[in-house]
C-alpha positions in Angstrom: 77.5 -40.5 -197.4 76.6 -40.3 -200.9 77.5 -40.8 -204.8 77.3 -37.9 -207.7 75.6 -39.0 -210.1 74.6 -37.2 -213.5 71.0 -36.4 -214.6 69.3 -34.9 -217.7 67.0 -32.3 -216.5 64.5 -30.3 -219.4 64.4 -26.4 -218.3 61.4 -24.6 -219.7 61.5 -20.6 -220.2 59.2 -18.6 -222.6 60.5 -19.0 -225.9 63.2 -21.2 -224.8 63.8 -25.3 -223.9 67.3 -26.4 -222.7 68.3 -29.6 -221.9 70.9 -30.0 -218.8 73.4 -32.4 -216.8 72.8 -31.3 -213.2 74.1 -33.2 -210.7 72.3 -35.6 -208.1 73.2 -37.1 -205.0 71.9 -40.5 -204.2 72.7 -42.0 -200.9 75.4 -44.2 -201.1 74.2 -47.0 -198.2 71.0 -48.9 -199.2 68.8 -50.9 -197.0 65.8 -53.2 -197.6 62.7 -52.8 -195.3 60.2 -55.9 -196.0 56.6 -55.2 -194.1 57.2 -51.4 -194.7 53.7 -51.4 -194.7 53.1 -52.0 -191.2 53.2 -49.9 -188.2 57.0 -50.8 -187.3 57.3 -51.0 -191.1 56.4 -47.3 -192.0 58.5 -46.1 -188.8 61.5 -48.2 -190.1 61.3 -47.1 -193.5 60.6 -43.3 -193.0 63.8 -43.1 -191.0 66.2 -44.8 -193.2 65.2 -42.4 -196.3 65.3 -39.3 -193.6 69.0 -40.0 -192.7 70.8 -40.3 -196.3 70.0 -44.0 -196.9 68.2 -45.2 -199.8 65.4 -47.5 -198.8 63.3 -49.7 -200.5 60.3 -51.0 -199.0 58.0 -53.9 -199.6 54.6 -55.3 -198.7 52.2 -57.7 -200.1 48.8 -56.5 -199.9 48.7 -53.0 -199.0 52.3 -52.6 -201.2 51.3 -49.7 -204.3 52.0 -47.2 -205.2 54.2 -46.7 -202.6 56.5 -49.9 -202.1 57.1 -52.7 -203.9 55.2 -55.5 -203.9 57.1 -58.6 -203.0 55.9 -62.5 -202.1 58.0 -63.2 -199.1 56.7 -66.7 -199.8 58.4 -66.8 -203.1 61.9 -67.7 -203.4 62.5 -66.2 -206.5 61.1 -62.7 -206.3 62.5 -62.6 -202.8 65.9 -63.1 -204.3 65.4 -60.7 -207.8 64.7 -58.3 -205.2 67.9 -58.4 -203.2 70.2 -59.1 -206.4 68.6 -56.0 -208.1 68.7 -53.7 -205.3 71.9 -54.9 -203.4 70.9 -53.9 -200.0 73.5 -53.2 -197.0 71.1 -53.8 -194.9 67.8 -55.5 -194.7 65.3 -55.0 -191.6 62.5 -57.6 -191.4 59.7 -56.7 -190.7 57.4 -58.3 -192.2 54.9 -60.9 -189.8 51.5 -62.1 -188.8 51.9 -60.7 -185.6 48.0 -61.1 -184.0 48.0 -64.2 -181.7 44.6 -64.8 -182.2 45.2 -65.1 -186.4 48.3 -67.3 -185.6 46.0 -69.8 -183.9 43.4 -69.9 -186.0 45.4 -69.6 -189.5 48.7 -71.9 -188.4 49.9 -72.8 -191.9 49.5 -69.9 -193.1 51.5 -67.7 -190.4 54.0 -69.9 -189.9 54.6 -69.7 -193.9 55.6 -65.7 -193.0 57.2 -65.7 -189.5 59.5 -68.9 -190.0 59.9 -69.7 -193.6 60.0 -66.4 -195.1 62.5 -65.9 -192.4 64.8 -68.9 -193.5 64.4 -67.4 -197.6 65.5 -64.2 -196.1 68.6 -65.0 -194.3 69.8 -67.7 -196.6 69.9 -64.4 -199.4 71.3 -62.1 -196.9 75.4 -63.2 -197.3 77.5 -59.8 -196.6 74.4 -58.2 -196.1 73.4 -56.9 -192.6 70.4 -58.6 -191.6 68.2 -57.4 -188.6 64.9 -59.3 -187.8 62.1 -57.4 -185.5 60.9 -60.1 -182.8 59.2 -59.9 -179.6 59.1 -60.5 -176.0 56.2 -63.1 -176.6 58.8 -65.5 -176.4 59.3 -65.4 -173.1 56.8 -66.6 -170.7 56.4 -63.7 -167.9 57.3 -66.1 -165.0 60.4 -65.0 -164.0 61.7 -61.7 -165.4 63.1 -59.5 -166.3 65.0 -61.3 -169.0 68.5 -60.7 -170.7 69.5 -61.8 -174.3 70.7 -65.1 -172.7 68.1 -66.1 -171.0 66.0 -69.5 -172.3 62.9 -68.6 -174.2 59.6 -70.2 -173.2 56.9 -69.0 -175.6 53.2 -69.6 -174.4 51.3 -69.2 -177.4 51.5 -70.2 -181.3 52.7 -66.4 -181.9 55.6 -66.8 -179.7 56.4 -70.1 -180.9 56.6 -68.9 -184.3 58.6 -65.7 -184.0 60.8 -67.9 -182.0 62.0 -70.3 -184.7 61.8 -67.2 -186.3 64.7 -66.1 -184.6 66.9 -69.4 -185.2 66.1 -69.5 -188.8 67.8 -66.3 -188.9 70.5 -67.0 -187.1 71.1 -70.5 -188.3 71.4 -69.4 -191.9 72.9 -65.9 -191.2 75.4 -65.8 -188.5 75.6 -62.3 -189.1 72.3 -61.4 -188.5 70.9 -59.6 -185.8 67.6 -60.1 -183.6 65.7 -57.7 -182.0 62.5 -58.3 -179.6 60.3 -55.6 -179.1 57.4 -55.0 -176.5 54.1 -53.5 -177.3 54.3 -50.8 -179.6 52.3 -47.9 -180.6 52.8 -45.0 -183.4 51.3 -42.8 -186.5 48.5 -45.5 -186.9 46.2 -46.0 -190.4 43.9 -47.6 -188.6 43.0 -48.5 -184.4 43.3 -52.2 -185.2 47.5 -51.5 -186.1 48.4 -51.1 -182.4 47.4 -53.0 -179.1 47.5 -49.5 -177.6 45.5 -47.6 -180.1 42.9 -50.2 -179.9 41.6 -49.2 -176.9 39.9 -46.4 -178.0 36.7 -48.0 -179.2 36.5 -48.9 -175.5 36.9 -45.3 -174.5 34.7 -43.6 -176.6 32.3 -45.9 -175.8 31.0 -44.0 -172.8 27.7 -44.7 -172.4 28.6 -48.4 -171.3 30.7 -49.4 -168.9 34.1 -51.0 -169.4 36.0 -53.4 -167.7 39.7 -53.3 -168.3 42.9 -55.5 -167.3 44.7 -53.8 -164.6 46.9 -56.1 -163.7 49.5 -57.1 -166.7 52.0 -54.8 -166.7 53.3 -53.5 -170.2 55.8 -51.2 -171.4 54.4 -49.4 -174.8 57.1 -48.6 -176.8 57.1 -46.0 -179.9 57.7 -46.9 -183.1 59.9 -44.2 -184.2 61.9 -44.8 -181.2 62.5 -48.5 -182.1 63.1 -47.0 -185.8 65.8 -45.2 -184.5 67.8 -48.0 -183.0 67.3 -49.9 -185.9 68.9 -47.5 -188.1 71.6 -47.3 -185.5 72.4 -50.8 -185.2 72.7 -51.0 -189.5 74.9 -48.0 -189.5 77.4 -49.7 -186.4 77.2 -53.1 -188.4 78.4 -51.6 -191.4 81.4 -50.7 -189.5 81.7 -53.4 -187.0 80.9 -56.8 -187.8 80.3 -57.3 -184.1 77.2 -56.3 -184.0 74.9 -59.2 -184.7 73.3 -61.7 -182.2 70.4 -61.2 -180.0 69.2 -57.6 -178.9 66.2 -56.4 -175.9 64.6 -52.8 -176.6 61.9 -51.6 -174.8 60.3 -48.4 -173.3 60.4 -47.5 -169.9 57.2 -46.6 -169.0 55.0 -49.0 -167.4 51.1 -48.8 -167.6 48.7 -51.3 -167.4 45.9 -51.3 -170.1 43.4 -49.5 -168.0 46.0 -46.8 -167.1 46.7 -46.8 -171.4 43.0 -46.4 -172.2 43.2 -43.5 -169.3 45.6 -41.3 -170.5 43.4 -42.0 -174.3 40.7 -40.5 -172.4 42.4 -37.6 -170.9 44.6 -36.8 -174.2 40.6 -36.6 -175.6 39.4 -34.6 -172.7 37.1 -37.9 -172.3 35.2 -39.1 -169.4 36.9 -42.2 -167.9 34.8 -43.0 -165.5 33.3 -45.6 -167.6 36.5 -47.3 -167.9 36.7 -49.8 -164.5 39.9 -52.1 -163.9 39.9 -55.3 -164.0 41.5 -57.4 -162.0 42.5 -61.5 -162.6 39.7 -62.9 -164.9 37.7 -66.1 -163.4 38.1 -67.5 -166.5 41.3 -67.8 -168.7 42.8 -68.5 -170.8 41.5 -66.3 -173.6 42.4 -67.0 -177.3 46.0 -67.8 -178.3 46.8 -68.9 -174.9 47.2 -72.7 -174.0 45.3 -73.6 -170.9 46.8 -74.5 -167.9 48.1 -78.2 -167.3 49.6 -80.1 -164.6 53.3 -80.1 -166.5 53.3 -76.3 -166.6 50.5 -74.3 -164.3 50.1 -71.1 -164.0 51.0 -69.2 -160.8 48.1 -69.1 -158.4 46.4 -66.1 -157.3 47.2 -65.0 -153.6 44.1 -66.1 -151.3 41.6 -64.1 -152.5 39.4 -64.3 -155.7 39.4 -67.4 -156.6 40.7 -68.1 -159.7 44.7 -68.6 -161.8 46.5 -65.5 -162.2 47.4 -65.3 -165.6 51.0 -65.2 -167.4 52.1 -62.5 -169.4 53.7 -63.4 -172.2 57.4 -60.8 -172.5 60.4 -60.2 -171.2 59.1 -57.6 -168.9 57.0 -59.8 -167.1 54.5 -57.8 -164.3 53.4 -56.8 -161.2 50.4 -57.5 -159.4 49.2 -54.2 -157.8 48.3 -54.2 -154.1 44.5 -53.9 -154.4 42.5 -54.2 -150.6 41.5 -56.8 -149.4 43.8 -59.4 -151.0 47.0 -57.7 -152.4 49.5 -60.2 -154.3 52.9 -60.8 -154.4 55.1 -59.4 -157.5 56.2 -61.9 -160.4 59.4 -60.0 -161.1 61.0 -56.5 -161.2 60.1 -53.6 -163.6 63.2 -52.9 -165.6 65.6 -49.7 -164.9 64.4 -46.8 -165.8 66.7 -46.3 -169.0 66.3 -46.6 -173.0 68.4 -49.5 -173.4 69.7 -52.2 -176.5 71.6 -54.3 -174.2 74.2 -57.0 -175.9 77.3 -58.0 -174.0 77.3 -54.8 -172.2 76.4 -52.6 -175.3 73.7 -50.2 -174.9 71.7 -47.7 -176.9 71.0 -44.2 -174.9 71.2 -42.4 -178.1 68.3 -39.7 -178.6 65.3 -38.9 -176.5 62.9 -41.8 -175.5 59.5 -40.6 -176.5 56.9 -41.1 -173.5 53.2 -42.4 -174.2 51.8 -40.0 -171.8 53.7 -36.8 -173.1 53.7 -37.5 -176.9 49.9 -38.7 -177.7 47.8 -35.9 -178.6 50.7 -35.2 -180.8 50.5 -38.4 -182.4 48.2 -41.2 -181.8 45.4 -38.4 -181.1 46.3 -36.6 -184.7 46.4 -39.5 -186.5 43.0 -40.8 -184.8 41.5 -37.9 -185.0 42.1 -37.9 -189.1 40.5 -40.8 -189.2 37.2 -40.0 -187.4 36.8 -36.6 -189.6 
């Protein structure tokens, strides 16, 4: 869908200059995309404008050229921007999301993942409003969860993107949330992703390098989460059901070790450097709240000694049977399906991308640019 619009266009020939109306199509449905700096961000953004929708991004630090630069802190501008622009849709992105920063830089974090969240929504009437969270605010005990299911965030980072979440919905019925797992895609940097990271470990093969083994995750592309989003704006627009709280994950399950191998092999890396680890003797590790007699952790089957620890997500985990000692399994691994599950709705729209298959096509290319 899109609008004809008129422009003046200058048409150079030798000896001649002409001025012309030509005309231009603009999309007609607009949508706002705050963090479009970040990893999800850029994802978000790229496929809005690549599907006839005019999208406007912002960021704070990182912002120009490219987007706007906008203070999600500051009422005002916040609001100049959705007034001028008039958004359909707004997707927000935008959040400290390192759990480690959040505990260490509280005021600061909880100024971007709650109140920024509340200045947001309480802008967004008859606008569609869709705000990324995450499975952090679920506590791994007992999955896998549905949309319905109580939250139980360990850590300050879960605890934030969790009143998050009600800010949103609280001051925008309408809204929709959407909690994501780990994600990985076309990275600026290793730091961006919690997958990409892992390559300073497996480069590094001189040394040897011990890596959990035992958390199970589920890393989940960006563009594929991208897509959904852009699917769920175009639905709202044309059913004002759509709103509420929304689970999207990959299906493919790896622990990090298995992650930082199929880095190594995409690399045509050694891995035998990289050794998995199993539950740590001591935990918890930073952004985690220790263990307490109101709400242990489960107990590592007779064995190692030592507290098997919780992870954080609506996926939850599996121990894997390693000799001698084995473990039981906290929870089932999801179906093997793409899914947005809300009241029965679901998402099986478009290929699923599959960390394995796609990254020497991505993460590799883009890590590669970065290293020459």
């Amino acid at each position: 869908m899109s609008e004809r619009e008129k422009e003046l266009k200058i048409h150079f020939s030798p000896g001649h200059v002409e001025l012309v109306q030509e005309d231009v199509y603009t999309p007609y449905r607009r949508v706002l995309v705050t963090g479009a700096t970040g990893l999800l961000g850029r994802a978000v953004y790229k496929e809005f404008q690549n599907n006839d929708w005019d999208a406007l991004g912002c960021g704070y630090n990182r912002a120009r050229p490219r987007f706007l630069k906008c203070n999600l802190l500051d009422e005002d501008a916040v609001r100049a921007v959705i007034h001028d622009f008039q958004p359909h849709a707004i997707v927000h992105c935008a959040a400290e999301r390192r759990p480690d920063v959040v505990e260490h830089h509280t005021e600061a974090a909880l100024n971007l993942n709650v109140h920024a969240c509340a200045t947001l929504a309480k802008e967004a009437a008859g606008i569609f409003l869709l705000y990324i969270s995450t499975d952090y605010v679920f506590d791994g005990r007992n999955p896998p969860y549905g949309e319905n299911d109580a939250p139980n965030p360990l850590n300050m980072y879960g605890k934030s993107k969790l009143e998050g979440e009600r800010e949103i919905l609280r001051h925008c019925p309408g809204a929709a949330v959407l909690r994501v797992p780990i994600l990985y895609g076309e990275v600026e940097k290793v730091e961006e992703s919690a997958v990409t990271v892992l390559w300073d470990r497996v480069q590094e093969g001189a040394e040897s390098c011990t890596i959990d083994h035992c958390q199970q995750r589920f890393p989940t592309y960006t563009r594929d989460v991208a897509r959904v989003c852009r699917n769920m704006a175009e639905t709202a627009l044309q059913d004002p059901s759509m709103r509420g709280i929304f689970h999207y994950s990959g299906k493919e399950q790896m622990t990090k070790y298995e992650i930082a191998c199929a880095i190594a092999d995409a690399f045509n890396l050694p891995s035998s450097h990289l050794i998995p680890g199993y539950p740590p003797q001591v935990y918890p590790t930073p952004g985690y709240p220790p263990p307490t007699d109101q709400q242990p952790y489960p107990n590592f089957p007779p064995g190692p000694p030592g507290q098997y620890p919780v992870q954080p997500g609506y996926q939850g985990y599996q121990v894997p049977p390693q000799p001698p000692y084995g473990g039981p399994v906290y929870g089932e691994p999801p179906k093997n399906t793409v899914y947005v599950v809300e009241q029965g709705r679901r998402d099986d729209s478009g290929e699923q991308a599959c960390l394995t298959a796609c990254w020497t096509a991505l993460c590799c290319c883009c890590l590669w640019d970065m290293l020459t």
